[in-house]
C-alpha positions in Angstrom: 24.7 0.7 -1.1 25.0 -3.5 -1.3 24.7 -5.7 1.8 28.3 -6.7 1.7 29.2 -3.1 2.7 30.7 -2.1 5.8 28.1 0.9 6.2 25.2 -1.3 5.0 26.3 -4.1 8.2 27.7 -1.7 10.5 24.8 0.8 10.2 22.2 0.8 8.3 21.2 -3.0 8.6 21.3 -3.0 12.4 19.7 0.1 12.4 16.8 -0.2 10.3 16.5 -4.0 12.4 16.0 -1.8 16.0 13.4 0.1 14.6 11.7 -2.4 12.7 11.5 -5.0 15.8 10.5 -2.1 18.2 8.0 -0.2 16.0 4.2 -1.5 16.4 3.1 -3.4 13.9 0.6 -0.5 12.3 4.0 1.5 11.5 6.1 -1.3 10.3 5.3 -0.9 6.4 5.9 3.0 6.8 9.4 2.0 8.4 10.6 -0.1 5.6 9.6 2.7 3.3 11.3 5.1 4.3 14.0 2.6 5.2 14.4 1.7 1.6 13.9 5.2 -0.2 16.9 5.9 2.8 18.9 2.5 1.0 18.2 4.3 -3.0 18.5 7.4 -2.1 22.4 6.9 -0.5 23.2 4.9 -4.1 21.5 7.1 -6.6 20.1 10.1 -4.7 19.2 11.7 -8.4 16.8 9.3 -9.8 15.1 8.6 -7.1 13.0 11.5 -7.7 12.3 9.9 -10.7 11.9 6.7 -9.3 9.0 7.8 -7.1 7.6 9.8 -9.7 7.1 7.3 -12.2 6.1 4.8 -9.1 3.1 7.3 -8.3 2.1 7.8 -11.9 1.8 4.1 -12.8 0.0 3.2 -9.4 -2.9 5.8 -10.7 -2.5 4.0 -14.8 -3.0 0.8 -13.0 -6.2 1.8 -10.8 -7.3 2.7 -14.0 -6.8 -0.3 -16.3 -9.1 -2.2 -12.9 -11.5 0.4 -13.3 -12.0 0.3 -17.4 -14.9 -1.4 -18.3 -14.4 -2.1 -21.4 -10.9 -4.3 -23.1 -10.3 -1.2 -25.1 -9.9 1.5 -21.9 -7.8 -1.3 -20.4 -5.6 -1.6 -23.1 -5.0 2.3 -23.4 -4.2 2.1 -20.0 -2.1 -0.9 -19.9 0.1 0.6 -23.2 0.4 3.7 -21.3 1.8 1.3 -18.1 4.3 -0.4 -20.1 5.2 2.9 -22.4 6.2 4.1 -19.2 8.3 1.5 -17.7 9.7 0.3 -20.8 10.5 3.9 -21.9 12.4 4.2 -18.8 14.5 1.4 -19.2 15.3 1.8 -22.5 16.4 5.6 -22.5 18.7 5.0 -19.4 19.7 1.7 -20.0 19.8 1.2 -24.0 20.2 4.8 -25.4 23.8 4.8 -25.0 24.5 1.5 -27.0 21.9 2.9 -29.3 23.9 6.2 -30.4 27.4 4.4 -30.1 26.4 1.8 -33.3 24.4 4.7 -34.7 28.1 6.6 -34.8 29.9 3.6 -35.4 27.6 3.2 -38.6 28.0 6.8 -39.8 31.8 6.7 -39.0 32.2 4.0 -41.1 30.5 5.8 -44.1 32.0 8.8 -43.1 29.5 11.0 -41.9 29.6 13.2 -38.8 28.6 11.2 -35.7 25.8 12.2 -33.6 26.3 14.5 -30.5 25.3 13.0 -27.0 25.7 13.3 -23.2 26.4 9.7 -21.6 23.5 8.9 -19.6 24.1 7.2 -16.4 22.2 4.0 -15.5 20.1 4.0 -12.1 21.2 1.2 -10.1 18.2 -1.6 -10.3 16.8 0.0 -13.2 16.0 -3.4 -14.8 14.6 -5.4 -11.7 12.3 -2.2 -11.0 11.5 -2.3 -14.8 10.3 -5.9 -14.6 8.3 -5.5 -11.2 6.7 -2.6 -12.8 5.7 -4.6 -15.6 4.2 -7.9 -13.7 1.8 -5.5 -11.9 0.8 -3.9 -14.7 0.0 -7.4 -16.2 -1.4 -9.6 -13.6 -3.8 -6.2 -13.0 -4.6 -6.5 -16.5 -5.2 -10.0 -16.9 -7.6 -10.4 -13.7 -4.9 -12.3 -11.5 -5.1 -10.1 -8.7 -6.5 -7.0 -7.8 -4.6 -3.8 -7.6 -3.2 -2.5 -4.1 -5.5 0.0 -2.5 -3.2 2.6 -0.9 -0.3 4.3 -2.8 2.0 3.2 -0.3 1.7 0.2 -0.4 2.7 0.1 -4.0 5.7 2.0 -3.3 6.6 -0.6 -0.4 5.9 -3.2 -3.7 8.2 -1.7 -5.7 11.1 0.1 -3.8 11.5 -2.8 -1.3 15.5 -2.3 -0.6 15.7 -6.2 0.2 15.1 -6.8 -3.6 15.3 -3.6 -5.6 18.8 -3.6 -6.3 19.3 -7.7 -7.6 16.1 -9.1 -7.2 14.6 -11.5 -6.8 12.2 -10.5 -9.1 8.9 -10.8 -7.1 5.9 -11.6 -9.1 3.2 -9.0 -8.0 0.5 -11.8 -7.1 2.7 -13.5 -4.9 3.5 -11.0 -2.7 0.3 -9.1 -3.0 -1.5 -10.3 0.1 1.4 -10.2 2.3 2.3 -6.1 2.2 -1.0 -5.2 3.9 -1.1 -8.2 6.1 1.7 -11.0 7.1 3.0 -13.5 9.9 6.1 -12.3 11.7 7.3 -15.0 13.8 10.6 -15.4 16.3 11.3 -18.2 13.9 11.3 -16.7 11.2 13.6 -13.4 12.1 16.1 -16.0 13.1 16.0 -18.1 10.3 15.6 -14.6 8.4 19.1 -13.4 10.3 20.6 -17.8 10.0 19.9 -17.1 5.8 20.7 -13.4 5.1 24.4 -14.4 7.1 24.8 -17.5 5.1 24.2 -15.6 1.8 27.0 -12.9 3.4 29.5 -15.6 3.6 29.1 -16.9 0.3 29.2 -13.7 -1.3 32.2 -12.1 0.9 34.2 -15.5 1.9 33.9 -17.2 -1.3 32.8 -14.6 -4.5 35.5 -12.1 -3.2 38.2 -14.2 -3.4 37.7 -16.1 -6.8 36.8 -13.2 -7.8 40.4 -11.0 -6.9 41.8 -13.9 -8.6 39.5 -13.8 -11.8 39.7 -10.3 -12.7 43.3 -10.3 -12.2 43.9 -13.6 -15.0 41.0 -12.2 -17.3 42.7 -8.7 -17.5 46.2 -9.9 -18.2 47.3 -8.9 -21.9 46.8 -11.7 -24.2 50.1 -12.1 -24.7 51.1 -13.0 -20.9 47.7 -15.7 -20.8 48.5 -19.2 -21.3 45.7 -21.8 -21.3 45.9 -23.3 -17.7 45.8 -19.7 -16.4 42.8 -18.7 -18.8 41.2 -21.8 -17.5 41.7 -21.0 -13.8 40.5 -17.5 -14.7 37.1 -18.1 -16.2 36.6 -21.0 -13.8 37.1 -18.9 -10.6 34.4 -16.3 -12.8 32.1 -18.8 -12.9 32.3 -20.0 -9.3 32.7 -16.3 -8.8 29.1 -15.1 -10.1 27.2 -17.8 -8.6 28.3 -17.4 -5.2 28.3 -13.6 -5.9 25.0 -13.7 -7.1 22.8 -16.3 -4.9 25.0 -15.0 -1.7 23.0 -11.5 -2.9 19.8 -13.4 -3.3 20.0 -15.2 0.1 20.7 -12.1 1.7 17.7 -10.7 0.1 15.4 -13.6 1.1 16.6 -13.5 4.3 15.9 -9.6 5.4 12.9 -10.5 4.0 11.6 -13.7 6.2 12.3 -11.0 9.0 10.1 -8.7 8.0 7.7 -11.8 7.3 7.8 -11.6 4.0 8.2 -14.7 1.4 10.3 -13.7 -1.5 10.7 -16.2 -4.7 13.8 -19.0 -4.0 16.6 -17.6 -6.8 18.9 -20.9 -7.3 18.5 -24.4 -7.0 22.1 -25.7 -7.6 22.0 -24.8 -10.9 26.2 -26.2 -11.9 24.5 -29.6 -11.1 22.0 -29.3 -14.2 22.4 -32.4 -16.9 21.6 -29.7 -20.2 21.2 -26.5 -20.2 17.9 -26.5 -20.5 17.7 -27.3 -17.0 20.5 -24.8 -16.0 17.5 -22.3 -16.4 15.5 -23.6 -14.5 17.7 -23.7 -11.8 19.6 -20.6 -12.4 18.3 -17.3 -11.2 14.9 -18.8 -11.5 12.7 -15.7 -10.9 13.8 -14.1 -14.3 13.3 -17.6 -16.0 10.2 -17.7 -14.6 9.3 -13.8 -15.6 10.5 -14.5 -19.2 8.5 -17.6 -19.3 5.0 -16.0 -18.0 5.2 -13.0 -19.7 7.2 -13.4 -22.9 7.2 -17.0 -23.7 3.4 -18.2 -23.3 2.0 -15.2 -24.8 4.3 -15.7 -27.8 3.0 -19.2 -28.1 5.6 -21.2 -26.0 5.4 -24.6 -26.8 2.1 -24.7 -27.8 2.6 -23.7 -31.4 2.4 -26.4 -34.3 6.0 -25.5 -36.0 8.8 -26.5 -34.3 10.7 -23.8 -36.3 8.1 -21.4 -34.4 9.2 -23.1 -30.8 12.7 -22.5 -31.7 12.1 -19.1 -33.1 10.0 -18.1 -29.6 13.1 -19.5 -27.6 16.0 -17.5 -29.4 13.9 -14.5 -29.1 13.6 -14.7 -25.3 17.2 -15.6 -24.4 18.3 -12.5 -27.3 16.2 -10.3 -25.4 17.3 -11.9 -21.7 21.1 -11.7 -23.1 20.2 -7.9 -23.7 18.1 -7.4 -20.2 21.5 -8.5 -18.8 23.2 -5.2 -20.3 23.2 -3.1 -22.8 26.4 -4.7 -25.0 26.8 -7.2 -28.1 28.5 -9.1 -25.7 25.6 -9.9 -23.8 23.3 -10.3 -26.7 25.7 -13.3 -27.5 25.8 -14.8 -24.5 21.6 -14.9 -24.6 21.9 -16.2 -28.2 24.5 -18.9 -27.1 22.7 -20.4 -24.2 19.4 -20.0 -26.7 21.0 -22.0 -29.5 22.0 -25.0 -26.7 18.3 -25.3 -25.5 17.2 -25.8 -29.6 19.6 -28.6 -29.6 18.1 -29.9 -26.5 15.1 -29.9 -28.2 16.3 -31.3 -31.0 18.7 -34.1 -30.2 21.4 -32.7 -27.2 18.6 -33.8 -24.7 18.1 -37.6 -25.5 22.6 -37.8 -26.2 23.3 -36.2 -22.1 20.7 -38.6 -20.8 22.0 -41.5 -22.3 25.8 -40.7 -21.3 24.8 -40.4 -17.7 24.5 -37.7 -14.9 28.1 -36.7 -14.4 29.4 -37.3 -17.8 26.1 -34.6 -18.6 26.9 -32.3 -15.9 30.7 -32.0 -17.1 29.3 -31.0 -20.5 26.6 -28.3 -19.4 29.5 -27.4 -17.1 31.5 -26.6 -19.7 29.2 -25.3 -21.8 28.3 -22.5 -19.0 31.5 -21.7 -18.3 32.3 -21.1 -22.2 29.1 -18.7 -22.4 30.1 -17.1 -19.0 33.4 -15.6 -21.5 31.1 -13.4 -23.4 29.0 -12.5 -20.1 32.6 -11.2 -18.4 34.2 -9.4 -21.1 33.0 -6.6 -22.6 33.7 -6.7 -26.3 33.3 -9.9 -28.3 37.1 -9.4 -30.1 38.7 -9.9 -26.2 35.9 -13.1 -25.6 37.0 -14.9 -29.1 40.8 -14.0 -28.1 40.4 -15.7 -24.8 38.3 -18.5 -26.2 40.8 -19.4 -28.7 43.6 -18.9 -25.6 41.7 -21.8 -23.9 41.8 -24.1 -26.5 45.4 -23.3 -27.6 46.7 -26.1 -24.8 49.5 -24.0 -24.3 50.6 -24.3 -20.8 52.5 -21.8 -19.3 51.2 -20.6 -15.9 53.0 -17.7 -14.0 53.1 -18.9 -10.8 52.8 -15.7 -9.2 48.8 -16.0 -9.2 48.0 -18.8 -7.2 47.8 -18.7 -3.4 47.2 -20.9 -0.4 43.7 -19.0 -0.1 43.0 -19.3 -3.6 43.0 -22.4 -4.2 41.4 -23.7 -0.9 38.4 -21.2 -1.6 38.1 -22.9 -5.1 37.9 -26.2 -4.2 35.1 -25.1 -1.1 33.3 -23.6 -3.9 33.5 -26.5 -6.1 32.5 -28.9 -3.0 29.4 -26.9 -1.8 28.4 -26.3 -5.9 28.2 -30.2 -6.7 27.9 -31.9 -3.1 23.8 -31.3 -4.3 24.9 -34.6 -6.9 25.6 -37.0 -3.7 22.2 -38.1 -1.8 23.9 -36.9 1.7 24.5 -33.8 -0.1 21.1 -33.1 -0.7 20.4 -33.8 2.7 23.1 -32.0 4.2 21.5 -29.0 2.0 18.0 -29.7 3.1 19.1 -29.6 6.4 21.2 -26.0 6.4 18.1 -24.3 4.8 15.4 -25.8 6.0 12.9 -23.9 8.3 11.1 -25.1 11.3 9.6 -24.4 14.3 13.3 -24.2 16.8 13.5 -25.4 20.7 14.8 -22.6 22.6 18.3 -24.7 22.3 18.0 -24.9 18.7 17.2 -21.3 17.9 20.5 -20.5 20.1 22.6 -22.6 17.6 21.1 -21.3 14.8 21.8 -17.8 15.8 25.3 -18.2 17.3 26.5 -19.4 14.1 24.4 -16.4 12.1 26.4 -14.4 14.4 29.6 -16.0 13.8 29.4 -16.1 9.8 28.2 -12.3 10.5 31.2 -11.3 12.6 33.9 -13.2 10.2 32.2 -11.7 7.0 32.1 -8.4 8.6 36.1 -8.5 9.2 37.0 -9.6 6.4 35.7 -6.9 4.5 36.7 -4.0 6.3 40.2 -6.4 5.6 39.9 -6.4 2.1 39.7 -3.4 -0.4 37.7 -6.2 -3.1 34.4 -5.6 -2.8 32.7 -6.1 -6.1 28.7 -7.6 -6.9 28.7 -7.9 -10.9 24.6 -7.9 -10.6 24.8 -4.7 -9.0 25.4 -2.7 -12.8 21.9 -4.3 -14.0 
């Protein structure tokens, strides 16, 4: 189940609002619970036996590591934590790719291929993974104590507003706010105002780029010309953002009503001047994972070789590429956007700054949109094709793929991406998502035009058979 589905809106949304908003407050985190082992189980009702299980299990391996008195019982217990998580992820979500280049070795040396059953990949399996993990490590590092009850823990983890696409929430910052939080009028409307925004962006503006997108980028080489490669990859890239924050919006939203704070997931990240500061305005919450738990303990910056800097940041965005999914593909992409933030590092930096902001954000622009090639496709012969397709300047659009709505929802997408460049557009921003204490006028605004965003969104998918979320396969 996503948010941008008919049942989800229609049913299970207004639903599980009713009973959270008439339920006393004692029975609230029981509600959303149940509410989001209800949300798992109707996407993958088979592994969310597992799910729990594992949840239970580590809860009692993390009480333990709190316990241990000594670095050595809190290590066994920590390495039995992460065996556990990180065993999971990697025998659903890496075991395939593992025995198909295993084959593809022994085929190519002719000997018999190794036997397997495709495993399926539990939806969220990577966003649990990483939630999983920051417990297990801010436990284990004294940042915060564990959570008393079981439930609570389960609440932690299986929270439906973020278990499917994040945002990944850090366990200490969420910590004090499952046993004990504010729920305010303001907030559920503002909570309602956001998750509606997020619903328009994702339905009204990812949906139709992205019709258009995977209709160019599937077209047989032969029948792609340049300008409609172009349009393609630049309707993906408009595509996954919208896609992709609309989901996170939607996520922070549910949760301000339930008076929760979750992590902000984008900061306009197609206005960044390098790339280097792409991540650290795009899905910020895994930038900000890798960074705490992968970056600093390998040394970060604070290593005396720069060849040891660069080393610690190709390793991180190999192993983000691969997060991403389990194909060569996406290892490339990692190691591309890795190799740009070494040459910020070593010169790129200092040559975007002195060429001026839009002349900078053209040029990370374009370098995104390249990278986003090897995100979309899934073998790296069909991104090199189309790369070279893009640069072939030969112009020969069929005319058949563009429409009125098309192109009116690209250039809304492009005007709400860079209006963040203008000072008025920052405002104007500030302004739509800020949060404040409403007049009784105010909050009526603010929810007649939730409703409105709700009720067009709503239509238009029950419309529209295109329904995709690319973060949902993570």
């Amino acid at each position: 189940m996503v948010f941008s589905s008919s049942f989800f809106l229609f049913f299970f949304f207004p639903a599980f609002l009713v009973g959270y908003i008439l339920l006393p407050k004692q029975f609230k985190n029981s509600w959303i619970l149940i509410s989001s082992l209800a949300f798992y189980y109707w996407g993958a009702p088979l592994f969310i036996y597992l799910l729990v299980s594992a949840t239970i299990i580590d809860f009692f391996l993390i009480n333990e590591i709190y316990k241990s008195k000594t670095v050595a019982r809190k290590k066994l217990f920590l390495v039995g934590s992460l065996t556990l998580n990180l065993g999971l992820l990697a025998y659903f979500k890496y075991a395939n790719f593992f025995i198909e280049n295993v084959n593809s070795v022994l085929g190519s040396i002719g000997v018999n291929e190794v036997s397997w059953i495709k495993i399926a990949l539990p939806i969220g399996i990577s966003f649990y993974t990483f939630e999983t993990l920051t417990y297990a490590i801010d436990v284990y590092r004294g940042v915060h104590a564990p959570l008393k009850r079981i439930h609570h823990y389960l609440l932690y983890i299986v929270c439906f507003p973020k278990l499917i696409a994040g945002p990944i929430v850090r366990f200490n910052v969420i910590a004090g706010q499952i046993p004990n939080r504010d729920e305010t009028t303001d907030n559920q409307i503002f909570g309602f105002y956001r998750f509606s925004i997020g619903l328009a962006k994702k339905v009204l503006i990812a949906n139709a780029l992205g019709e258009f997108a995977t209709t160019t980028m599937n077209l047989p080489f032969n029948q792609l010309d340049s300008f409609s490669a172009w349009l393609g990859i630049l309707a993906y890239t408009f595509q996954i953002y919208f896609d992709f924050s609309g989901y996170s919006d939607m996520a922070i939203g549910i949760g301000k009503i339930m008076g929760f704070s979750f992590s902000e997931n984008f900061d306009n990240p197609y206005n960044s001047r390098s790339i280097t500061e792409f991540w650290r305005r795009w899905h910020m919450t895994l930038g900000t994972w890798m960074k705490n738990y992968l970056y600093i303990p390998l040394g970060g910056n604070q290593v005396k070789s720069k060849s040891r800097v660069y080393f610690n940041l190709i390793l991180v965005f190999l192993l983000s590429g691969l997060w991403h999914g389990a194909s060569w593909n996406f290892i490339i992409w990692g190691a591309f956007h890795g190799l740009f933030l070494i040459l910020d590092r070593m010169f790129l930096a200092k040559v975007l700054k002195a060429i001026g902001t839009i002349p900078s954000v053209v040029f990370t622009f374009m370098v995104v949109m390249i990278g986003w090639v090897f995100f979309s496709l899934e073998n790296f012969s069909d991104a090199i094709n189309y790369i070279k397709i893009l640069f072939s300047f030969d112009f020969n659009l069929p005319k058949t793929l563009i429409n009125k709505e098309f192109v009116l929802t690209l250039i809304l997408a492009a005007f709400i991406s860079f209006i963040g460049l203008t000072r008025i557009g920052k405002q104007i921003q500030t302004t739509i998502y800020k949060e404040w204490n409403y007049s009784i006028s105010q909050a009526l605004l603010v929810l007649f035009c939730a409703v409105i965003l709700y009720g067009i969104s709503a239509s238009y998918i029950t419309a529209t058979g295109f329904n995709p979320f690319i973060y949902f396969r993570f």
